[in-house]
C-alpha positions in Angstrom: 32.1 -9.3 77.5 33.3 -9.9 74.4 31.2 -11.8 71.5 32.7 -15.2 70.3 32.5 -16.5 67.0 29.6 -19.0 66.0 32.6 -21.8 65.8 33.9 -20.8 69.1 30.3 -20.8 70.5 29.7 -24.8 69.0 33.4 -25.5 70.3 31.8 -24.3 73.6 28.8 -26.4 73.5 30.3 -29.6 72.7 28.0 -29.9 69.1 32.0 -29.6 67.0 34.7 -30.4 67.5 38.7 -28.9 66.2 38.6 -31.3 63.1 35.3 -30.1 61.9 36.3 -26.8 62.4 39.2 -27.1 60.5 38.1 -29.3 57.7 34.9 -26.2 57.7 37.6 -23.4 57.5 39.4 -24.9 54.4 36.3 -25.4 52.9 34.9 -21.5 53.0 38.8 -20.3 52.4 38.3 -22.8 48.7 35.1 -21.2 47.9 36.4 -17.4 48.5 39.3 -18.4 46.2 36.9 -19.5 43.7 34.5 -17.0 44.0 37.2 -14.2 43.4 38.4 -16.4 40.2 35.0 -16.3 38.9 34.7 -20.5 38.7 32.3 -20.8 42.2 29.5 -22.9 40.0 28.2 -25.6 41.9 27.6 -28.7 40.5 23.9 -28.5 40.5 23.9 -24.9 38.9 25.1 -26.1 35.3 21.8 -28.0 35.0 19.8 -24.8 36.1 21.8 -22.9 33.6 20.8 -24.9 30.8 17.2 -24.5 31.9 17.4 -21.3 31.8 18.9 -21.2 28.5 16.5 -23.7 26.7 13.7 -21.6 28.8 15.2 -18.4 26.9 15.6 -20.3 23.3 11.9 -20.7 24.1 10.7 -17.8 25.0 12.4 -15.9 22.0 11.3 -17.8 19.1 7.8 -17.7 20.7 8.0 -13.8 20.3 9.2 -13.8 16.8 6.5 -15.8 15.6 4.0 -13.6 17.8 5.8 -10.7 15.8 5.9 -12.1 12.3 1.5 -12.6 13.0 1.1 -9.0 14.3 3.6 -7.8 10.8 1.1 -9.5 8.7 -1.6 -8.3 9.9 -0.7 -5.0 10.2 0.1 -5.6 5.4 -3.2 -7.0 5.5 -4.6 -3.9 7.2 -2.3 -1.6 5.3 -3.6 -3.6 1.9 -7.0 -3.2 2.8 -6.5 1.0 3.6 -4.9 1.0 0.4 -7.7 -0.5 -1.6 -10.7 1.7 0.2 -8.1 4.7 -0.5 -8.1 3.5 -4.7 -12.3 2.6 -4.8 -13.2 6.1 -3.2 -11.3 8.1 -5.3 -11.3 6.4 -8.0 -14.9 5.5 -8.3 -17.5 6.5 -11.2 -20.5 8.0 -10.0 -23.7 6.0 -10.8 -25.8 7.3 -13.2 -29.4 5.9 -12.5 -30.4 3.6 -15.9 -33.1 1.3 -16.6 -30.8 -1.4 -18.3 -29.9 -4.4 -15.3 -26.3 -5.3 -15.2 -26.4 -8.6 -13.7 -23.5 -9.9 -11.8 -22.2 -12.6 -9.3 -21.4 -12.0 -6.1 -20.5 -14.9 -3.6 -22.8 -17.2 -5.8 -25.6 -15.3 -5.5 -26.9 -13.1 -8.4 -26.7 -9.8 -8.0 -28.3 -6.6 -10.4 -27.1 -2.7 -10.8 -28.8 -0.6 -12.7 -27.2 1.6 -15.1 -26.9 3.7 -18.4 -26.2 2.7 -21.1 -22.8 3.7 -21.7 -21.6 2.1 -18.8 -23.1 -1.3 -19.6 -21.1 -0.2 -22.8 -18.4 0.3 -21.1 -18.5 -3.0 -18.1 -19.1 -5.1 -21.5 -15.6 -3.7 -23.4 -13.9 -3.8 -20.1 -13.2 0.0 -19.7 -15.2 -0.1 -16.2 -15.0 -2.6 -13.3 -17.6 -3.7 -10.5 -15.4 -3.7 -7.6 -17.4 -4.4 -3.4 -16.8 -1.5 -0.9 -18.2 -3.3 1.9 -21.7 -4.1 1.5 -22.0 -1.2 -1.8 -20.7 -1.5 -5.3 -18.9 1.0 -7.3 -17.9 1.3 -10.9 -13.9 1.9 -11.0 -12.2 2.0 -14.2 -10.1 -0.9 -15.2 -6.8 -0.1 -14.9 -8.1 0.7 -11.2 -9.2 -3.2 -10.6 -6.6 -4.3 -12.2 -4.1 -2.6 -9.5 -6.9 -3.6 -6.6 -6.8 -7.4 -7.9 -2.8 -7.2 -7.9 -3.3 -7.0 -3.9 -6.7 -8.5 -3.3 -8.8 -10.6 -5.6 -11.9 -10.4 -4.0 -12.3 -7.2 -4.1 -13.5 -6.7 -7.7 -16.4 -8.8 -9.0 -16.6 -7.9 -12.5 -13.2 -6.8 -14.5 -14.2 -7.9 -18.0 -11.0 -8.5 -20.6 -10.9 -4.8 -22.4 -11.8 -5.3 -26.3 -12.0 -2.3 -28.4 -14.2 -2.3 -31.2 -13.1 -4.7 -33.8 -13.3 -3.0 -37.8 -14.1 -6.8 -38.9 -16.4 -8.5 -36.7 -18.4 -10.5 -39.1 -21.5 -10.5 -35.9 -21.2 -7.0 -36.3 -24.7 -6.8 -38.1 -26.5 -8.9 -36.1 -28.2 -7.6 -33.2 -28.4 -9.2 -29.5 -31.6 -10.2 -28.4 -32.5 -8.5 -25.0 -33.5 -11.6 -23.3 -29.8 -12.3 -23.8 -28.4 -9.7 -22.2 -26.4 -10.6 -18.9 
């Protein structure tokens, strides 16, 4: 027995009939020509292709934004290993004092105790309190002023250098200690 086609099989049954088959024949021979141009888009595909595109638009600028957030936090990070790099090796080592050096630190008051050439020093600006997480360190200035360059909140006291000045007509006076800050 030999197989027949579906068509010949529907012909058989009675469910077609030769129009139909014809009129389905020059259909399918119009979409193989098409197909083997390239141009077999149906009509509902262009709407589906713009979807798709949009969907892609989408989808693209979502990622650069997501990659523009991770690049600044990876600078942030970076600024931050660069700043514990400068405190620890540029830090001063404290030398236990009995003079207070009072300072602010997120409005609340704040004391270090130190020699006396280095409240010499913090006064004239030569030295710098800078906060290492929850610790202070001395750094000298030119040290805070690179570490304020890329964060400002790192350094809590950078006093305005001033060398000793030949004329300073307060220069025999002395300051009170109650005045001291």
């Amino acid at each position: 027995m030999a197989t027949k086609s579906l068509q010949e099989q529907l012909l058989g049954i009675g469910l077609v009939d030769k129009k139909k088959v014809k009129k389905l024949k020059a259909e399918s021979l119009q979409l193989k020509q098409k197909i083997k141009k390239g141009k077999a888009l149906a009509t509902g595909d262009d709407g589906r292709q713009e979807e798709l595109k949009r969907q892609r638009e989408e989808k693209a600028e979502k990622d650069r934004a997501l990659n523009m957030e991770r690049q600044k936090l990876a600078e942030q990070k970076a600024i931050q290993g660069q700043i514990r790099q400068m405190i620890e090796q540029n830090r001063i080592r404290k030398q236990d004092g009995d003079i207070a050096y009072h300072f602010t630190d997120n409005k609340k008051v704040k004391q270090l105790y130190i020699s006396q050439s280095m409240h010499d020093d913090l006064s004239r600006g030569r030295l710098a309190i800078v906060k290492l997480e929850q610790q202070y360190e001395l750094v000298p200035e030119p040290v805070a002023v690179k570490i304020t360059e890329r964060d400002p909140s790192y350094v809590l006291v950078c006093n305005n250098r001033v060398e000793s000045v030949d004329d300073d007509p307060y220069a025999d006076f002395q300051i009170p200690d109650d005045l001291m800050w």
